[in-house]
N, C-alpha and C positions, 0 to 999 in steps of 0.2 A: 732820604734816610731820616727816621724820625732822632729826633736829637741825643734823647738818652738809650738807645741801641747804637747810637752813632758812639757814646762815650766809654758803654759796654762793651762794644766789640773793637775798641780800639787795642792792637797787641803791636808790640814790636817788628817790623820783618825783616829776619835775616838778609844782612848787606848781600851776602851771595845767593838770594831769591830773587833780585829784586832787575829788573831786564824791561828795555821800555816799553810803554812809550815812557816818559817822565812828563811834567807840567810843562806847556810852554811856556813864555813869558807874561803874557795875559791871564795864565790860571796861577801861576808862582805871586803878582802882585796880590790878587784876588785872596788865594791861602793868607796873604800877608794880610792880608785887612783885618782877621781875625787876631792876630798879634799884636795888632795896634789897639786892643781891647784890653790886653791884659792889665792887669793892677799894677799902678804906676804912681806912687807915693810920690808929690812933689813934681807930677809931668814929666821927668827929665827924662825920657824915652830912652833909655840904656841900650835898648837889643840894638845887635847888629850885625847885617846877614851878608854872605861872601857865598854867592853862587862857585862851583868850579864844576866845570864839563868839558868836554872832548882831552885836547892833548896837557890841557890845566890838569888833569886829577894825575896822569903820570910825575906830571912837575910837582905835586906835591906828594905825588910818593917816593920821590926824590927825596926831598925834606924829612919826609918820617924816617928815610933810609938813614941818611946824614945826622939825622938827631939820634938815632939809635945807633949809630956809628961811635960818636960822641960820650952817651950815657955808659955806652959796656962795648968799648975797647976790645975787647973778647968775643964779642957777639958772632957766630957763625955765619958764613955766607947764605946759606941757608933762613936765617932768621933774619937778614938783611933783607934777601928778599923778599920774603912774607909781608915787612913792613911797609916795603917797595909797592906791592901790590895791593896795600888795604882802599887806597881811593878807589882801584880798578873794582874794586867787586860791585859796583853801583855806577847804572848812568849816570847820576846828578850827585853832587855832594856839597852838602851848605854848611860851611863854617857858622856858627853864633858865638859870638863872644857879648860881651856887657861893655861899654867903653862907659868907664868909674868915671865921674867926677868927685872931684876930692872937697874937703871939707865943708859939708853942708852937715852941718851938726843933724840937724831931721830927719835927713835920706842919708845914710851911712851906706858904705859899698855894698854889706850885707842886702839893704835892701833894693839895693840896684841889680843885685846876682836874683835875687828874689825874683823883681820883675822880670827877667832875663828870660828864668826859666819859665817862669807861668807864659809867658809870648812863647816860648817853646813850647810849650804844651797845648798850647792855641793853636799853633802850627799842625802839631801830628796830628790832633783832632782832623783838623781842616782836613789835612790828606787823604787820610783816611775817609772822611766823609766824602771824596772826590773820587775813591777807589783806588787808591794809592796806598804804596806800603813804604813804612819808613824804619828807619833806626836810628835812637843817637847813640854815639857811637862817643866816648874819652877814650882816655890813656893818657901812656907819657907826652905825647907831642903839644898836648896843651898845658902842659907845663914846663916847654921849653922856650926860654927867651928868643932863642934864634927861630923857630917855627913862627911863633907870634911876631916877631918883628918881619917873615919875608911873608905875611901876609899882610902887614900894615897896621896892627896892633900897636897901643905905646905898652910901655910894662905897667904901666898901673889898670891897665886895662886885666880882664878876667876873659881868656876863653871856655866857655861852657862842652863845645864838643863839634863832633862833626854829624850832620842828618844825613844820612845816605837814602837817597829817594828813588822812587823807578815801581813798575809793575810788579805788585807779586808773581812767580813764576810757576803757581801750583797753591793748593791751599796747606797754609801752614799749622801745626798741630796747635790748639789753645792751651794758655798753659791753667795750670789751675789758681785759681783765685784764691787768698786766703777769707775768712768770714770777715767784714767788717768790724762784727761788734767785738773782735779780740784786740781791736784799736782804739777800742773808744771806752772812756772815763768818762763821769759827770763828780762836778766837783758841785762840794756845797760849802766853798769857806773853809779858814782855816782850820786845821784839826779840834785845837780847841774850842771853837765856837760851833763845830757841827755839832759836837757831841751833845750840846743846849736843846 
């Protein structure tokens, strides 16, 4: 795949599209090489990846259950289990989080989260480029202490989300792009001194 149709055609794919095969271990390190590219102020290599597959992804749907157990008291069995079931909708599911180091005046967390994600976006490229569909997937559970610590997290640490990975199961509808140049400015100096 040439590289920029590779960047073009990269979309999210619905966790419940997505049915194997998934990467093996040899093609999962390989994705990961592309991660190890991403902008990294200061070397200190932030990203950090938590494969989960087979009877792991119910164990942590476990966790999202119990965290939304916790959050709303009130929450329907029902929507318990929804939460129960969010690992199950994808073979494979890769936690990333950022493990912070703290006071390096230079590399501030900011830019540690920063690295984080560009290595994630390294990543879905990658997969994509492999013929794999992904999605990252937040919520509440990455900002719950208890989730982050039964995966091994300390709390200064940042989790980013979860990549649910696996075959696409059908071709997914594209969504529409918006224009680029409704995002883009050119600056010439401050107000004052353009107007010279």
């Amino acid at each position: 795949m040439e590289a920029m149709e590779c960047l073009l055609g990269r979309q999210s794919t619905p966790a419940g599209s997505l049915v194997e095969p998934v990467p093996d271990d040899d093609e999962i390190l390989n994705i990961l090489e592309s991660a190890m590219r991403a902008p990294d102020h200061g070397a200190l290599r932030p990203w950090r990846f938590l494969l989960i597959r087979g009877a792991a992804r119910r164990r942590l749907g476990d966790l999202f259950a119990d965290s939304l157990r916790r959050r709303e008291p009130a929450a329907e069995a029902a929507e318990i289990e929804k939460a129960r079931g969010k690992p199950l909708r994808a073979p494979l599911v890769m936690a990333i989080w950022a493990e912070i180091t703290e006071g390096i005046a230079k590399v501030p967390p900011v830019e540690q989260l920063v690295a984080t994600a560009a290595a994630t976006q390294n990543m879905l490229n990658a997969l994509h480029a492999k013929g794999y569909g992904a999605i990252l997937v937040t919520g509440a559970p990455c900002y719950d202490e208890a989730v982050k610590a039964a995966l091994g997290l300390a709390a200064k640490d940042h989790l980013l989300g979860f990549v649910h990975i696996g075959t696409p199961n059908g071709t997914a509808a594209g969504k529409q792009r918006p224009a680029p140049a409704e995002f883009l400015r050119e600056w010439h100096g401050p107000a004052e001194l353009a107007a010279e």
